[in-house]
N, C-alpha and C positions, 0 to 999 in steps of 0.2 A: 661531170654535171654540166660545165662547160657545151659538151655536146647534146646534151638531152635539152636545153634552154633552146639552142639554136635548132633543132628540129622540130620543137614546140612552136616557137616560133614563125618557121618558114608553112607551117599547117594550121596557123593559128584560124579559126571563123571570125572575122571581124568585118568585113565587109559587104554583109547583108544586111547589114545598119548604120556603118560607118565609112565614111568617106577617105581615100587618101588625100588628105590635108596637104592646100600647097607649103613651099617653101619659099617664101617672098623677100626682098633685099629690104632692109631701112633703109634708104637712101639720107635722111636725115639725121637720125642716129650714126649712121655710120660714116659719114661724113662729119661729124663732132667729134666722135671718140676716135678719128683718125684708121680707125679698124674696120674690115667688112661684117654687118651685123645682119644676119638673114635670120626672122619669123620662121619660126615653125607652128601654122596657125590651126591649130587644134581648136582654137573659140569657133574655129567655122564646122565645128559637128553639127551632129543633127539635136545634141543637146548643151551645145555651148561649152562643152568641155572633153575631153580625150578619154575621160571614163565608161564609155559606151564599147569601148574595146574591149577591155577586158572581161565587162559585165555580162559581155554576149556570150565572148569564148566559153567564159563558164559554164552560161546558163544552156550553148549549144552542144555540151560535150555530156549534160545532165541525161542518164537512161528516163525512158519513157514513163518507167514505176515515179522515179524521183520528181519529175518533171510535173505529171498530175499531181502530185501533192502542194506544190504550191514550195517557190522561196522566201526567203527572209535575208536584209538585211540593215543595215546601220551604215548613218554614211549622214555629214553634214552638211548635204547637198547636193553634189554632183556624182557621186557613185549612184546616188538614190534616183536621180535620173536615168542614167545610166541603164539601171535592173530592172527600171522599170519601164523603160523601152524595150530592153530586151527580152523581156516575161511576153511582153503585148507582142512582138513579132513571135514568138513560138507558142502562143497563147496560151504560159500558164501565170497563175495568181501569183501575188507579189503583194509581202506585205514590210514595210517602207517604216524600220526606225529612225526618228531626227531628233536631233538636241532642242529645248524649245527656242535655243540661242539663234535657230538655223534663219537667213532669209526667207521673207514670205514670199518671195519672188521664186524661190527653188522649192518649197511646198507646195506653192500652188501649181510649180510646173508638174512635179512628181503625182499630182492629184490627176490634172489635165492626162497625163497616160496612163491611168486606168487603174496606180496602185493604192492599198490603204497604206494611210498614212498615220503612225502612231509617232505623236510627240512623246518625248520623255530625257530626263535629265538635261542640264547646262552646258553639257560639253560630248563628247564623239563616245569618251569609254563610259557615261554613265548610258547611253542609248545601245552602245553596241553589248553590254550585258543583258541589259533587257531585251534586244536581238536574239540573244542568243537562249534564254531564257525561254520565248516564244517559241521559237525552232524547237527547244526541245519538246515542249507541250504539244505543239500541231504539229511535228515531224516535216516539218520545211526540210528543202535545203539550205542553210548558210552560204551568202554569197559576199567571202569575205572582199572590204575594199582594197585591198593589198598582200594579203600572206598568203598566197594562194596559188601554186603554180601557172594555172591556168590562167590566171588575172593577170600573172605577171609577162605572159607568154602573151597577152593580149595586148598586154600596154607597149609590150615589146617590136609591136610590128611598127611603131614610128620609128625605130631605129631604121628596121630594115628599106622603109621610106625614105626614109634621109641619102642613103647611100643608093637610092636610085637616083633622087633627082640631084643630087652635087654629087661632085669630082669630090672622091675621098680624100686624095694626098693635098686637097686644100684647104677639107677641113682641120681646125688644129684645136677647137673642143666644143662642146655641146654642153651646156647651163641647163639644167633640168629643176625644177618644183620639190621641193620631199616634203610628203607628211608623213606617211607610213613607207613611203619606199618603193613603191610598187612600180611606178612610174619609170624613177632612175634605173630599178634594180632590172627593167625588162631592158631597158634601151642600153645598158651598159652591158648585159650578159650577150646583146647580139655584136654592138658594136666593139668591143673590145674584143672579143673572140678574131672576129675577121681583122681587124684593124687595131694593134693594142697603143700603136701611138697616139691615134687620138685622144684627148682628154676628156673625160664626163667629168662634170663639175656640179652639184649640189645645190642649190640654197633656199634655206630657210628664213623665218622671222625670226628676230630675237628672244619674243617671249614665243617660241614654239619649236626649238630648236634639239628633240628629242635625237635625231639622228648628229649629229653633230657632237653633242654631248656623248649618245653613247660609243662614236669613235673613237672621242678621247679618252674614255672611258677605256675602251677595248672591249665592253661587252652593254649589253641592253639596259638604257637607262628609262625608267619612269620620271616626268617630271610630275611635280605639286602639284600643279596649275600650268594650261596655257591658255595664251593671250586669243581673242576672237576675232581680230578683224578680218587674217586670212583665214577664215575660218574654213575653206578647202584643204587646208594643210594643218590643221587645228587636231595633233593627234601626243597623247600623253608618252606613247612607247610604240614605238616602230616594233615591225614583224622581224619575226625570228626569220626567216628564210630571205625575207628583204635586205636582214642586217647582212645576214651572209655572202649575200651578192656583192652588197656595195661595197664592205670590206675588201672582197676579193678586187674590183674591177674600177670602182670609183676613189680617183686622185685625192679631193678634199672636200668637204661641205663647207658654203660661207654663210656667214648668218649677218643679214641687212636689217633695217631697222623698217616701223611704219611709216615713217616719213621717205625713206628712200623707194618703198613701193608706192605710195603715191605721186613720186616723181616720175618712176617706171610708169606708169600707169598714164601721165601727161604724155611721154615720150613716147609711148606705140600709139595714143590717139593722134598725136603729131605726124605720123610716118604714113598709118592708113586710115584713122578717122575711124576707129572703133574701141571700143571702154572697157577693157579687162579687167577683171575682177582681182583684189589685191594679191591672189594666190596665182591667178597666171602671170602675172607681171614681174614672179620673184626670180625667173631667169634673168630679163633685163637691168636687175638693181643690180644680180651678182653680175653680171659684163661690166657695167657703170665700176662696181666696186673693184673689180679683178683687175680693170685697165691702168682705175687710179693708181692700184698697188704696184703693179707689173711695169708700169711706163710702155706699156707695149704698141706696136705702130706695125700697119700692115699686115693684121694675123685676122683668119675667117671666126668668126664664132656662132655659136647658133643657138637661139633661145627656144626652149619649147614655148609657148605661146599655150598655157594648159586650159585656160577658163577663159569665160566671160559670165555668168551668171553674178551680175553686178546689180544688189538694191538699187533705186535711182536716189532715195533719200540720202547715200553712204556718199552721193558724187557730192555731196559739201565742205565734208569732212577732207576729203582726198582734194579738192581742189585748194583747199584752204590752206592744206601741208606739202603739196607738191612744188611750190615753191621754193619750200626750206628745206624741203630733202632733194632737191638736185640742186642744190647751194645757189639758187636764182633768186633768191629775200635775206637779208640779213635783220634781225630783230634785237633793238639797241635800248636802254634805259638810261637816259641820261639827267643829271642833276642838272636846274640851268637857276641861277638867281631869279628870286620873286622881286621882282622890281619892273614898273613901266619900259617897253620897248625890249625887253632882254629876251621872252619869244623872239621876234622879228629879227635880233641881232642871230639868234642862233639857226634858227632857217637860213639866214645868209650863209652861215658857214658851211651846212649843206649843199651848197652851189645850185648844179643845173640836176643834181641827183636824182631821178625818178624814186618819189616816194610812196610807197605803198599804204602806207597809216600813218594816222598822227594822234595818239592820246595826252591831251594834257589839261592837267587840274591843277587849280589854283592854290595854294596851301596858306594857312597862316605864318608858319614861320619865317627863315627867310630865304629857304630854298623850295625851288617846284620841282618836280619829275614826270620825263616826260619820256611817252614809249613809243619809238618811232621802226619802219618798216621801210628798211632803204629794197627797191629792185636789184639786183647783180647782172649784169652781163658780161662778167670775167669773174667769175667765182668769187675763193676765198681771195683771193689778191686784191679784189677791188672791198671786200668788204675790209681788209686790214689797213688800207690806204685810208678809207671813210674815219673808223676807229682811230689811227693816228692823228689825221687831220682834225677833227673834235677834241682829242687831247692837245696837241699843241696848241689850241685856241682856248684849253684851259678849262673844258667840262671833263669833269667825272662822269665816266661811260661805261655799262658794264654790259657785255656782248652775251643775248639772254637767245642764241639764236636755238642753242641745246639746249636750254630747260625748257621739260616739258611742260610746268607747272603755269613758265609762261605762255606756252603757245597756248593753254586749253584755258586758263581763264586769267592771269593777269590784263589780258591782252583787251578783254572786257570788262574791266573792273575799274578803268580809270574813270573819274566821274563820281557824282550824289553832290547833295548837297554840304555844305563847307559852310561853317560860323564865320561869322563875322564878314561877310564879302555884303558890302551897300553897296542900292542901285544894280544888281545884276539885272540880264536882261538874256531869254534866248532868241537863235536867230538861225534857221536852216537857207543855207546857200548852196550852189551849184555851179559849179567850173569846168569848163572845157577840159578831160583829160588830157594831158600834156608834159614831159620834164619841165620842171622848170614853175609849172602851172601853180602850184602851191604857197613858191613865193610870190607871185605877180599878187596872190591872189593879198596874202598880209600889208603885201607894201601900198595894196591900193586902199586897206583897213587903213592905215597908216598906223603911228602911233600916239594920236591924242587919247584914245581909250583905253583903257586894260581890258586887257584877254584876259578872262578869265576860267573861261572852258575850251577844251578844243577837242570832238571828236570828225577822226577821218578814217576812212578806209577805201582803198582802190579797190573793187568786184570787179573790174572790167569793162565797164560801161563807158558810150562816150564821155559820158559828165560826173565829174564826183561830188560826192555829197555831205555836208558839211554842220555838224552843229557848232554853233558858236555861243558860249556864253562872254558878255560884254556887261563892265560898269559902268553903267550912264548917266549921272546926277541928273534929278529932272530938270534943273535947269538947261542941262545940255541937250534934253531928251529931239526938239525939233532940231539941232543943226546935225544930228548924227542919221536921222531918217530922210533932212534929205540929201544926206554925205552918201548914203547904201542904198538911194534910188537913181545915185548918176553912176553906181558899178552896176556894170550887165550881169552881173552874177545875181541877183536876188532872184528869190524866186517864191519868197511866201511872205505872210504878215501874222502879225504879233497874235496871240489872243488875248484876251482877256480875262484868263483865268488870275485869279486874284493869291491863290492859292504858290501858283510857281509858274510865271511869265513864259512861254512856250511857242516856239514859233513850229506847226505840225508841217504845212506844205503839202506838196502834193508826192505821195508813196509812189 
């Protein structure tokens, strides 16, 4: 079978729509992980993803009968581009099932080349039923995303790419994407065949991790539910003929998390300044992950590079976590005593530490809690140094950097209003982004007032931005307005709502 892959392969039709995709160096990536990391950048299709290979082959090997009658298929997102370029270069109909989960950014591409496009079900196998459903009634052909020889024989010809443009005996593995298989199982049946010491390596997300499971498995798993952010790789049960390949020819599947794909995801717009979408990026989380594991140094590897059909609205999300999935933020809760000056004593203890956030609420009792966002520029090491050094100064700290519960809303929950606090007062400031900046900024508050509220968060920007709630008895109220008109930081004034004192500023 072995041979029948590899002369599908070598006759595969893909390049009357598809591009031989270069194979470019990370220089920055691979200069961190100590190892050579070479792009295999398939986002530079002609539809932002490597699925137009396969989708052609099919649709070009389809007899003339078949061919007028028009295809069908399911695909949540980038196969469905894919079929639907390639219908439009041989000019037949294409009718296009998506999940309603899918980007509106990959419907409206699939619309723009000419196919109809029928939403239906949450996820890949309620659409790909209904696919197949309509196939039968209009006698399409089915053009499966992955179990399909001829798909596979198409996805297959980036292997054979590979070993044109690198020195084999320097390669020593290849990181592939799997949802259904299709991908790994083409590139693995060419390249193993010729070369079986190289390694093909897998990976998945964690909540979509069907081929993985059904390895250990030893035979085909259905999962319950998968997760949607990769939702290129967003598949309940791998193909039979996919399974068969990678069993045969692929080493191991790893399964990464979403936060280590949105670090992946920082880390190739770092190297050439382009946004892959969270399903092309899960080669680079598995090198990131393999290296940690492995301790390895001076070995080539090679990520396929599968997508870029990236929402813009999803870049928030991803920026917001690619932090804390390439262990560059660490996210702390810490107890600090409600008492005058006890903030201010505990930012000291933080040092010249670039802080990323700062939530804190005033509590009645007689402790506060406070959620704070240290930067890393030495991983975990510097985040257990931080952790120890706040312990031996005697706060209760609990490292909430893995819960998820906090990243997605703790993290904005700190805050409302609190009984019993007189004289509060709010106040938006603005400081120079800087290490260090967040104390200058308290110590020039001083401590005659209570802090009573504190929120902060680093975006990026040069200047950070600041709510501050302050109790200020009116007797004190003129010497504190004009203590916060001789710091350069102010940047707005009070209003006059009677209701809840609010300093708005300028957005």
């Amino acid at each position: 079978m072995s041979n029948d892959y590899l002369e599908r392969i070598l006759k595969a039709r893909v390049y009357e729509v598809a591009n031989e995709s270069p194979l470019e160096l990370a220089k920055r990536l691979s200069r961190r992980l100590d190892n050579t990391i070479l792009f295999k950048r398939e986002d530079l299709q002609p539809v932002f993803s490597f699925k137009v290979r396969g989708a052609y082959n099919k649709i070009a090997h389809l007899s003339e009968t078949a061919a007028r009658r028009g295809v069908c298929c399911a695909s949540a997102g980038n196969h469905a581009q894919g079929v639907a370029m390639a219908a439009r270069k041989r000019g037949v109909p294409a009718t296009i099932v998506m999940p309603q989960t899918t980007p509106q950014i990959k419907v409206q591409a699939v619309i723009d080349l000419g196919a109809e496009v029928v939403l239906f079900g949450d996820d890949f196998d309620q659409a790909y039923e209904h696919a197949l459903a309509i196939t039968r009634d209009k006698q399409f052909s089915f053009i499966h995303p992955f179990d399909d020889p001829d798909v596979i024989a198409g996805q297959g010809t980036i292997g054979m790419e590979l070993l044109r443009q690198h020195a084999s005996e320097q390669i020593d593995a290849v990181f592939v994407p799997v949802g259904g298989g299709g991908l790994i199982a083409g590139i693995a049946a060419y390249l193993k065949h010729l070369l079986p010491k190289i390694k093909i390596i897998g990976v998945e997300p964690e909540d979509s991790n069907a081929m993985y499971r059904s390895m250990q498995a030893g035979k085909r798993v259905t999962l319950d539910r998968v997760g949607i952010f990769a939702d290129g790789v967003a598949v309940r049960r791998v193909g039979e003929e996919t399974f068969r390949l990678v069993r045969q020819y692929v080493e191991e599947i790893l399964v990464v998390t979403n936060d280590e794909m949105c670090a992946a995801i920082q880390d190739i717009f770092e190297d050439n300044r382009t946004i892959a979408e969270p399903a092309g990026a899960l080669a680079v989380a598995g090198i990131k992950r393999y290296v940690a594991r492995e301790h390895c140094r001076g070995r080539t590897f090679i990520a396929i590079n599968s997508g870029a059909n990236m929402n813009f609205d999803r870049l928030r999300h991803v920026a917001e976590r690619a932090d804390i999935g390439g262990q560059r933020e660490a996210l702390l809760a810490v107890t600090i005593p409600e008492e005058k000056g006890s903030f201010l004593r505990f930012c000291g203890h933080l040092g010249q530490r670039n802080v990323t956030e700062f939530n804190y609420r005033s509590n009645e009792g007689g402790a506060a809690h406070v959620f704070v966002g240290l930067a890393l520029s030495q991983g975990r090491q510097e985040k257990d140094a931080a952790l120890k050094a706040l312990r031996e100064a005697g706060y209760t700290v609990a490292d909430m950097s893995e819960n998820e519960m906090a990243k997605l809303h703790v993290r904005y929950m700190v805050g409302g209003h609190t009984h019993g606090l007189a004289n509060e007062r709010l106040f938006r400031f603005e400081f120079p982004e800087r290490p260090g900046a967040l104390l200058r900024f308290l110590n020039a508050i001083g401590t005659q007032w209570n802090i009573s509220l504190f929120h902060y968060r680093n975006h990026g920007s040069d200047y950070g931005r600041i709510l501050v709630g302050v109790q200020i008895p009116a007797s004190e109220k003129v010497d504190f307005e004009l203590h916060v008109r001789e710091l350069k930081y102010v940047y707005a004034e009070e209003t006059d709502n009677p209701a809840y004192h609010l300093f708005l500023g300028n957005n």
